[in-house]
C-alpha positions in Angstrom: -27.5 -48.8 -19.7 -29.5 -47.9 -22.8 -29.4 -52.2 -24.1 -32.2 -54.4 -24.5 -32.1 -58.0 -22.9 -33.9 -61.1 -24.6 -35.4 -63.3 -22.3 -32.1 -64.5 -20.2 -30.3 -64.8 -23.9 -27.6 -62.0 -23.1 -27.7 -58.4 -23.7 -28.1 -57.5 -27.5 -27.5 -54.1 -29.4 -28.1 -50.8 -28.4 -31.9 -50.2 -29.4 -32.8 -48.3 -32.7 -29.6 -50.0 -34.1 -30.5 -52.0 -37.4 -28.4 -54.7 -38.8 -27.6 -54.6 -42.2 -28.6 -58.5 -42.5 -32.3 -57.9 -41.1 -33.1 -56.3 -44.0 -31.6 -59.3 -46.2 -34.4 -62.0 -46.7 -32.2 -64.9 -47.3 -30.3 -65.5 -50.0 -31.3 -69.1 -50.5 -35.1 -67.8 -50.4 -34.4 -64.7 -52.6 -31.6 -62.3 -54.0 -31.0 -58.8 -54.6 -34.3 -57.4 -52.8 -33.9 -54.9 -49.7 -36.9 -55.3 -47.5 -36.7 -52.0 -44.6 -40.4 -52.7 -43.4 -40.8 -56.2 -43.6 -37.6 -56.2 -42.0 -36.6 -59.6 -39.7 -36.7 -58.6 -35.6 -37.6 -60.1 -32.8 -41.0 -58.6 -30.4 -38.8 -56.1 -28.5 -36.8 -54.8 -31.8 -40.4 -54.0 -33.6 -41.4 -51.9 -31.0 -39.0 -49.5 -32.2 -38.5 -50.7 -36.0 -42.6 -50.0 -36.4 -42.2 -45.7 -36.3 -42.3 -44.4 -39.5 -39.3 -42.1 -38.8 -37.2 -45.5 -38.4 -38.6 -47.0 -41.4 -37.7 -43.5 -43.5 -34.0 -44.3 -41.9 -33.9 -48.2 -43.2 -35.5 -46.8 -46.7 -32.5 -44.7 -47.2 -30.2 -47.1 -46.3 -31.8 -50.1 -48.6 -31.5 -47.2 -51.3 -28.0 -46.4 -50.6 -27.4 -50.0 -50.5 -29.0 -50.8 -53.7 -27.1 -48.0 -55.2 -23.8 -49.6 -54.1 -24.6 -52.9 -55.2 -25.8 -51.8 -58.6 -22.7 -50.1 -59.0 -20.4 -52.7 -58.2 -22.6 -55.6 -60.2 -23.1 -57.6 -57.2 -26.0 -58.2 -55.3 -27.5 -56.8 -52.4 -26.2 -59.5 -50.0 -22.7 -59.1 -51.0 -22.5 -55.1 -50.4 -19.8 -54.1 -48.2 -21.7 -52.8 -44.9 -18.1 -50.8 -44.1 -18.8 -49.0 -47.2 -22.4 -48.7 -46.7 -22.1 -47.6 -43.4 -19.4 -44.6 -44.4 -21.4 -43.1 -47.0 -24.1 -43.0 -44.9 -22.1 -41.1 -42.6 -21.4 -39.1 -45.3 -24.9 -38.5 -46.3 -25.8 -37.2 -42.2 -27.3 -40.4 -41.8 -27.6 -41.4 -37.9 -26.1 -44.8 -37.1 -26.1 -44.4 -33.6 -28.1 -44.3 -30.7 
């Protein structure tokens, strides 16, 4: 069906799908930094987050994000991943499989 199952723990997204979050270290650890290669995942995500074509993908978005955020004076947590995701659209960026 194109999904990835964890380990009994339920089917999850469609792979080479990215949450915005994942590339969010935590807020109470650290604000306004975007990290799209040191991104949070579990075993099975990496093994398609590792390509470099994915990480090009992630870059643009963390740009587009920190854009956004700069834009609106807020930080990078608090972007509105709506809006993110329609000018990415916008900018011919794939968001799904």
């Amino acid at each position: 069906e194109g999904r990835v199952n964890l380990g009994g723990k339920g089917v999850l997204q469609a792979p080479f799908q990215t949450p915005y979050d994942a590339l969010l270290p935590k807020r109470t650890d650290l604000t306004n930094v975007l990290v799209p290669v040191a991104c949070s995942s579990s075993h099975i995500r990496f093994n398609a987050i590792r390509m470099e074509p994915v990480w090009a993908i992630q870059g643009h978005a963390a740009g587009s994000a920190a854009a956004m955020a700069l834009a609106a004076g807020v930080a990078v947590q608090d972007v509105d991943v709506a809006l993110l995701q329609e000018l990415l659209r916008k900018q011919k960026q794939k968001l799904e499989p």
